[in-house]
C-alpha positions as CSV (number, residue, x, y, z in Angstrom):
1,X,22.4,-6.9,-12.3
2,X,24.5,-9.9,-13.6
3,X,21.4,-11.7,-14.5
4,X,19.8,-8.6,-16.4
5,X,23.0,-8.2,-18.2
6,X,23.1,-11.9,-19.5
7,X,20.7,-10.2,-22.1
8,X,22.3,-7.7,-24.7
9,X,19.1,-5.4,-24.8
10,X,19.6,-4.8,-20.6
11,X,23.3,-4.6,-21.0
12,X,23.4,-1.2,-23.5
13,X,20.4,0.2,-21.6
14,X,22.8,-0.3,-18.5
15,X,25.4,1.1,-20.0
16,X,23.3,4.0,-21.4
17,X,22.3,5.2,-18.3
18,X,25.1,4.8,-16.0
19,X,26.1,8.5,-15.4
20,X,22.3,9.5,-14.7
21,X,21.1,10.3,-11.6
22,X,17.3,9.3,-10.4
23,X,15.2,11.7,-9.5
24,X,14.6,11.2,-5.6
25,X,10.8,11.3,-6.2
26,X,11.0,8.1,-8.9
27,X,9.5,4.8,-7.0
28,X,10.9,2.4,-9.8
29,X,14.3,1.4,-10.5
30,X,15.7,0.8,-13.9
31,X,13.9,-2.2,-16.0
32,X,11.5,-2.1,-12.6
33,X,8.3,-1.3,-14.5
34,X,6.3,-0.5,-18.3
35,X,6.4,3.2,-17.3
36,X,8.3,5.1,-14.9
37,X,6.0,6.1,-11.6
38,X,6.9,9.6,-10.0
39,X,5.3,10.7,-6.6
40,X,3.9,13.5,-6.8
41,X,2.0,13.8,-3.6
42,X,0.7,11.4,-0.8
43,X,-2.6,10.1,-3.1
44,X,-0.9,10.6,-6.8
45,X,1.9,9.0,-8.5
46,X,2.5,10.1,-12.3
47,X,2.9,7.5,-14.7
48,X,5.6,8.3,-18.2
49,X,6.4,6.9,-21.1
50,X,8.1,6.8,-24.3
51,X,8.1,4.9,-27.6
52,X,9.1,5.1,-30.9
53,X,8.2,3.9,-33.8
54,X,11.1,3.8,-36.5
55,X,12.8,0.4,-37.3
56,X,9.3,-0.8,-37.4
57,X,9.1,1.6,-40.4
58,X,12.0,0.8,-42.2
59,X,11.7,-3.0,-42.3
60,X,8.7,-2.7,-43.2
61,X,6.5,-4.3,-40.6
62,X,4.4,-1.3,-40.8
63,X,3.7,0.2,-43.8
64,X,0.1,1.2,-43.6
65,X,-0.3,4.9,-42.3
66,X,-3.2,4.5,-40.6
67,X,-1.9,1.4,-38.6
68,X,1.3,3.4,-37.9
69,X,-0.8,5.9,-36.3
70,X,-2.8,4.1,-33.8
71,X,0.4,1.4,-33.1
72,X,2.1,5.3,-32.1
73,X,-0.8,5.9,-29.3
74,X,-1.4,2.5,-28.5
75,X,2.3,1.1,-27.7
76,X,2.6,3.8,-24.7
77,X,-1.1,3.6,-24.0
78,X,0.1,-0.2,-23.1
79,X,2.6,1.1,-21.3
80,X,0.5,2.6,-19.3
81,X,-1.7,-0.1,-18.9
82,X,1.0,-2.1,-17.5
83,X,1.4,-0.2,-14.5
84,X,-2.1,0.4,-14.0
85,X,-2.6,4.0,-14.9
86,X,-5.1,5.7,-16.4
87,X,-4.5,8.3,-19.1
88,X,-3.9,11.8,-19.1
89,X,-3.1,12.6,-22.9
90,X,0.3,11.9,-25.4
91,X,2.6,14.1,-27.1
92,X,3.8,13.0,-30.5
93,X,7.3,13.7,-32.5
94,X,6.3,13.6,-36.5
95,X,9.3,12.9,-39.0
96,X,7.4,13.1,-42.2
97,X,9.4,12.9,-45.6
98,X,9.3,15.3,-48.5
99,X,7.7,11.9,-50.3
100,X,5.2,11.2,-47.9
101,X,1.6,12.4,-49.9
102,X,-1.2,14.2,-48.6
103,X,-3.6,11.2,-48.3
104,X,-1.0,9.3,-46.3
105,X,-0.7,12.0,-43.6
106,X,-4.3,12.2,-44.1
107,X,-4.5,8.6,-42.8
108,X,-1.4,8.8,-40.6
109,X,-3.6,11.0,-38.3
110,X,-6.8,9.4,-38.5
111,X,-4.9,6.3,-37.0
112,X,-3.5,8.5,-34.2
113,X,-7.0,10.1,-33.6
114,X,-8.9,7.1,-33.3
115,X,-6.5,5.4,-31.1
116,X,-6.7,8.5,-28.7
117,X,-10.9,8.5,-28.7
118,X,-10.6,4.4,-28.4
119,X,-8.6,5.0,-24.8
120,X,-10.4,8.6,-24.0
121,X,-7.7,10.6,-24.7
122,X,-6.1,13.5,-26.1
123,X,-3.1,14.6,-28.2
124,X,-1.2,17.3,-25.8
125,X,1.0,18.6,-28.5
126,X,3.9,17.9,-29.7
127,X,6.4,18.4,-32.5
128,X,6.9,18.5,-36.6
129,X,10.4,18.3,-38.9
130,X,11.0,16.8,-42.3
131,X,13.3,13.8,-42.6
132,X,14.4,11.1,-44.6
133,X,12.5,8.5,-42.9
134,X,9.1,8.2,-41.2
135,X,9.6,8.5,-37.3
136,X,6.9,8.9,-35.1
137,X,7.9,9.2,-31.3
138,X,5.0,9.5,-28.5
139,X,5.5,10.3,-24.9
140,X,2.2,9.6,-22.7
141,X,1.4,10.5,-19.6
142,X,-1.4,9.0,-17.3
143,X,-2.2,9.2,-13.3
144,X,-2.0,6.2,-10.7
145,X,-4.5,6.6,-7.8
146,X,-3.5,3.5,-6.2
147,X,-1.6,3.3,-3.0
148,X,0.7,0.6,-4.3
149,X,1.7,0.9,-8.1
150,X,1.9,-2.2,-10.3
151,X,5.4,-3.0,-11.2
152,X,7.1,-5.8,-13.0
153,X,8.1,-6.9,-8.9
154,X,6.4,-9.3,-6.3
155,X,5.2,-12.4,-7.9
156,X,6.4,-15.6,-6.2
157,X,6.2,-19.2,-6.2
158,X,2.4,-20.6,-6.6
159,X,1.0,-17.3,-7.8
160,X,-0.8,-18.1,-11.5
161,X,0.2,-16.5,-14.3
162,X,-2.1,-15.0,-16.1
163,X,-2.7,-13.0,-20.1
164,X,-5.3,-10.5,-20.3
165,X,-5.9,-11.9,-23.7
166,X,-5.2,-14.7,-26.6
167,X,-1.3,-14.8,-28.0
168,X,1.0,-15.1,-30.7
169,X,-1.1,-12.4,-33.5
170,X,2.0,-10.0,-32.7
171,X,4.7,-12.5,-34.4
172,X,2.0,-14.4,-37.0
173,X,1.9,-10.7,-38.4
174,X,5.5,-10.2,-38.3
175,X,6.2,-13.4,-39.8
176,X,4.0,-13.0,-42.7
177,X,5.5,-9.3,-43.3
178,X,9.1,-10.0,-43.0
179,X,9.4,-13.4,-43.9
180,X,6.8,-15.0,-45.5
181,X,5.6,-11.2,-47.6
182,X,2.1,-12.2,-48.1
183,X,-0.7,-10.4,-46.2
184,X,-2.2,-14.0,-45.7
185,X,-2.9,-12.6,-42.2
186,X,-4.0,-9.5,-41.8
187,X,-6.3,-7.6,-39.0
188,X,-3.5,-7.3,-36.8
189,X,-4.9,-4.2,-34.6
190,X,-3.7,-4.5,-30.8
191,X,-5.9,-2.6,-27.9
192,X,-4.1,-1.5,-25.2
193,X,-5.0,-3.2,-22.3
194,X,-6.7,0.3,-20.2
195,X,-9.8,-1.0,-19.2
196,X,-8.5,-4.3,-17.8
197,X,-6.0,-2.6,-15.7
198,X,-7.9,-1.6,-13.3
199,X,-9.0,-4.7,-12.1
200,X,-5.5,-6.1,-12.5
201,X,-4.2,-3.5,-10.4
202,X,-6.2,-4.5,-7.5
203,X,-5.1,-7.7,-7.3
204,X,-1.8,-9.0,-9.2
205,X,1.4,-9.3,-7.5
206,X,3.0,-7.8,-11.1
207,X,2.6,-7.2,-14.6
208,X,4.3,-6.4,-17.7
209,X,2.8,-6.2,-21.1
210,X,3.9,-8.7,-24.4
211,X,5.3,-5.8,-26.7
212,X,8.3,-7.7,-27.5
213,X,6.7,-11.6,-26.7
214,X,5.7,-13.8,-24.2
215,X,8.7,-15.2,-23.7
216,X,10.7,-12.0,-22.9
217,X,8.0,-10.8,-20.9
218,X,8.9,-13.8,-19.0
219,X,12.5,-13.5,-19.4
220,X,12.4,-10.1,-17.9
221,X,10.1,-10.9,-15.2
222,X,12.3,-14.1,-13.9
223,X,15.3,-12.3,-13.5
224,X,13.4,-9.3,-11.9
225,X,11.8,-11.7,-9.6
226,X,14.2,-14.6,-9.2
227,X,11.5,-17.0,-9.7
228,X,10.7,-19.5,-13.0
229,X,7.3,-19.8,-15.0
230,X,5.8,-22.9,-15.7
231,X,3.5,-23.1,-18.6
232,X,0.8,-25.7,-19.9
233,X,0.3,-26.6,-23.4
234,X,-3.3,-25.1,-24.2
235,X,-2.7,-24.1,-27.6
236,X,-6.5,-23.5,-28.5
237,X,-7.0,-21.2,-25.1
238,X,-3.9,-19.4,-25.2
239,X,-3.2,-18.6,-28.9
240,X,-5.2,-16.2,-31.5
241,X,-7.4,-18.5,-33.0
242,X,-6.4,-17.1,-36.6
243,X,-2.8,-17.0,-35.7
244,X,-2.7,-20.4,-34.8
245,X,-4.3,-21.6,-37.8
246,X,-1.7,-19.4,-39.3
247,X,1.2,-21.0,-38.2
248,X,0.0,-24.5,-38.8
249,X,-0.5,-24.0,-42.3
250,X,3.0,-22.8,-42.3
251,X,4.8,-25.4,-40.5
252,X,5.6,-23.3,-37.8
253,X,5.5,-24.8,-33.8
254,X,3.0,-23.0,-32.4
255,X,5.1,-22.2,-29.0
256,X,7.6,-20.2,-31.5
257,X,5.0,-17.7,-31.6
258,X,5.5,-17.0,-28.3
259,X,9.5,-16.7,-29.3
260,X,9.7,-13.6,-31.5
261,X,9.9,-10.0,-30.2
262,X,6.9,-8.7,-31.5
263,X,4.2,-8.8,-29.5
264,X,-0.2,-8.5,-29.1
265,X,0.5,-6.1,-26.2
266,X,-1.9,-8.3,-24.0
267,X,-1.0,-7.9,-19.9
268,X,1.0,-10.8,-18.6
269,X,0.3,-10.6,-14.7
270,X,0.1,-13.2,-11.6
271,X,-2.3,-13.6,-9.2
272,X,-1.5,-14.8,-5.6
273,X,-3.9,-18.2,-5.2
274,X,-5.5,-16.4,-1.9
275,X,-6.7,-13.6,-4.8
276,X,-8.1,-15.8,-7.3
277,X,-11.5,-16.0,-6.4
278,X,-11.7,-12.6,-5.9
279,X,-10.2,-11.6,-8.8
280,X,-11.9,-14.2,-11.4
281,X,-15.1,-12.8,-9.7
282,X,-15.0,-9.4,-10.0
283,X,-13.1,-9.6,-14.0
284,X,-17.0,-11.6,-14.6
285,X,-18.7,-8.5,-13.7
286,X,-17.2,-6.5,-16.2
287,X,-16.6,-9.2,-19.0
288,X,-13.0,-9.5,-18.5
289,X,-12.2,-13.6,-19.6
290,X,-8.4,-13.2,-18.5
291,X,-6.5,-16.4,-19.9
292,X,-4.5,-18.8,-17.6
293,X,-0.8,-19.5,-18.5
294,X,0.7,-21.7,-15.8
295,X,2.1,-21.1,-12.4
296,X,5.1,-19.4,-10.7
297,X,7.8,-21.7,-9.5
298,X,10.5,-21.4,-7.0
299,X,13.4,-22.1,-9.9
300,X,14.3,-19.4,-12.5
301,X,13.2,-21.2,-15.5
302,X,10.8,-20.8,-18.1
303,X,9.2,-24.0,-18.8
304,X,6.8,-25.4,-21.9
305,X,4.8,-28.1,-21.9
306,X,6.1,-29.7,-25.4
307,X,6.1,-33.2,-27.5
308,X,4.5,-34.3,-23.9
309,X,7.4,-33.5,-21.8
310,X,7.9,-30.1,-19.5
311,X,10.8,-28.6,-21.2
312,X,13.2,-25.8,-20.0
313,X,13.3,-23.0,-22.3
314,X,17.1,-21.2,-23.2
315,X,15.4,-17.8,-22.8
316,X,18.3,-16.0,-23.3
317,X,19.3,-17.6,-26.6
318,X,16.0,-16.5,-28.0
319,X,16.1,-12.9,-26.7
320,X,19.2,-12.5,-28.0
321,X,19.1,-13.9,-31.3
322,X,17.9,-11.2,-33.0
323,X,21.1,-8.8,-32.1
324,X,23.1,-11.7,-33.0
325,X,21.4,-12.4,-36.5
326,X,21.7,-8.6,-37.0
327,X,18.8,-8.0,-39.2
328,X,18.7,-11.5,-41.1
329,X,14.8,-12.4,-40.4
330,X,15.1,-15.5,-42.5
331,X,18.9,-16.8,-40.7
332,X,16.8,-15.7,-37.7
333,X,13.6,-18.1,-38.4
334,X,15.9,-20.8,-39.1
335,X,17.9,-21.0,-36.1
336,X,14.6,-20.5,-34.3
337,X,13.2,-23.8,-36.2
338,X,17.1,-25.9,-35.3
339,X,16.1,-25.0,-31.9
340,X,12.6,-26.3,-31.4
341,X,14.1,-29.3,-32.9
342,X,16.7,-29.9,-30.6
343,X,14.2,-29.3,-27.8
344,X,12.5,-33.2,-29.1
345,X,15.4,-35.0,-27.7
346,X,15.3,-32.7,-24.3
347,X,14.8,-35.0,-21.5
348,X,11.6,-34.8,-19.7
349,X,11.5,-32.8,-16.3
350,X,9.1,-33.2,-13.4
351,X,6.4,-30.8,-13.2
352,X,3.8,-28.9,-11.0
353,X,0.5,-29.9,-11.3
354,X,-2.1,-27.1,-11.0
């Protein structure tokens, strides 16, 4: 728990729940897995979740209601994805302001109904109030069939890491919304990963999905796992071809746009090397190109191939950052940009070939 608590996010959600009990029929522990998995008899396991979308709102990273709509669906759809369950429906919480017009809620809805046909599903119900603020708050539930769930648990040392797609379109967005206020890139539309999970499922040792970054996803997973990451420097393979053209034109490393907290909601997952063949051969079939990151390694670090040395990354400086910058995007770029520059004078570390 020490480990987890190193990060401020895991500390208040420890402290939060402290005085709740578990149900004896929940299979995942606290920060264990996307969604929480309940048995509910010896073949089916129910998969739960529950997002909100509210500071999102306010800053105003989304401001388009139709984009608020489906990003309402498709957070916990990913969710589900993540531990490899297939939808039943979602039930939504709407907050609408007095202010809010009739073609906005028009839109507003469109967005959450074509997010629900895009990942066959349905809205359940749900609940209406007026407010100050937009809030929308969705709770999905979906069904695992398999006899071992996936979990963010059970990768170890020489399993490959893998993305279920191309990175770094979560935080080009962000920073052209927050920071740079231009809609210079635009299109960003994440897809829950449903599809692909099935095949991840039957194969990866665990997975968690990139809603707050790759490099929390990593975070998390190494302290989960007691294991490091090791990651090669494919730019062109591993980041959104638009995003990285994106953040070259705006001076921007393109490793820091694995570094901010919003994420492409791709699947991050590892494969054991005695599963690769199998795995690789069956994704072909169904057109599934997952992307290869790097390697799991016995150390918990998260390294970065950069300025053509393996570099350890201070993971928990950048998941932390933002809580410490409270709310100052631009201080909050900046000390991100000090960093990478102090990371050219890092001394270069042996590496794993693979």
């Amino acid at each position: 728990m020490y480990q987890l608590n190193e990060i401020l996010e895991n500390k208040v959600i420890n402290k939060l729940i402290l005085g709740f009990e578990r149900s004896p029929d929940q299979l995942n522990k606290p920060h264990e897995s996307d969604a929480e998995i309940i048995q509910l008899n010896d073949n089916i396991k129910l998969a739960i979740t529950t997002d909100s979308i509210s500071e999102e709102i306010s800053t105003g990273l989304y401001d388009d209601p139709y984009l608020i709509g489906w990003m309402i669906v498709m957070v916990n759809m990913s969710d589900l994805a993540a531990v490899g369950a297939t939808p039943i429906g979602i039930l939504i919480s709407e907050i609408i302001p007095k202010t809010f017009s009739e073609e906005k809620i028009k839109e507003l809805q469109k967005g959450i109904s074509d997010a629900c046909k895009a990942y066959d599903t349905f809205v359940l119900g749900g609940d209406t109030n007026e407010g100050g603020i937009l809030i929308l708050t969705g709770t999905a539930i979906g069904i695992i069939k398999n006899e071992k769930p996936l979990t963010r648990l059970g990768c170890k040392p020489g399993d490959i890491i893998y993305s279920s797609g191309k990175l770094g379109s979560g935080n080009a967005y962000a920073i052209s919304k927050l920071i740079s206020q231009t809609n210079s890139f635009s299109g960003y539309k994440p897809s829950a990963q449903i599809k692909n999970c099935k095949i991840i499922s039957n194969y990866a040792s665990c997975c968690m999905d990139t809603s707050d970054g790759l490099i929390s996803t990593l975070d998390q997973l190494m302290r989960l796992n007691n294991v490091g990451f090791e990651l090669v420097e494919d730019w062109e393979k591993i980041i959104d071809g638009n995003s990285l053209q994106y953040a070259e034109n705006n001076h921007i490393p393109p490793w820091l746009l694995f570094a901010g907290q919003h994420g492409e909601f791709e699947l991050i997952f590892t494969i054991p090397q005695d599963l690769k063949d199998s795995f690789l051969e069956e994704a072909l079939l169904t057109g599934f190109e997952p992307i290869v990151l790097g390697i799991v390694i016995p150390d918990s670090k998260v390294k970065i191939y950069l300025y053509g040395k393996m570099i350890p990354i201070d993971t928990a400086f950048i998941r932390n950052l933002p809580a410490e910058t409270k709310g100052d995007i631009n201080h909050y770029l900046k000390l991100l940009l000090e960093y990478d520059s102090g990371l050219k004078n890092t001394p270069s570390l042996n590496f794993t070939t693979h």
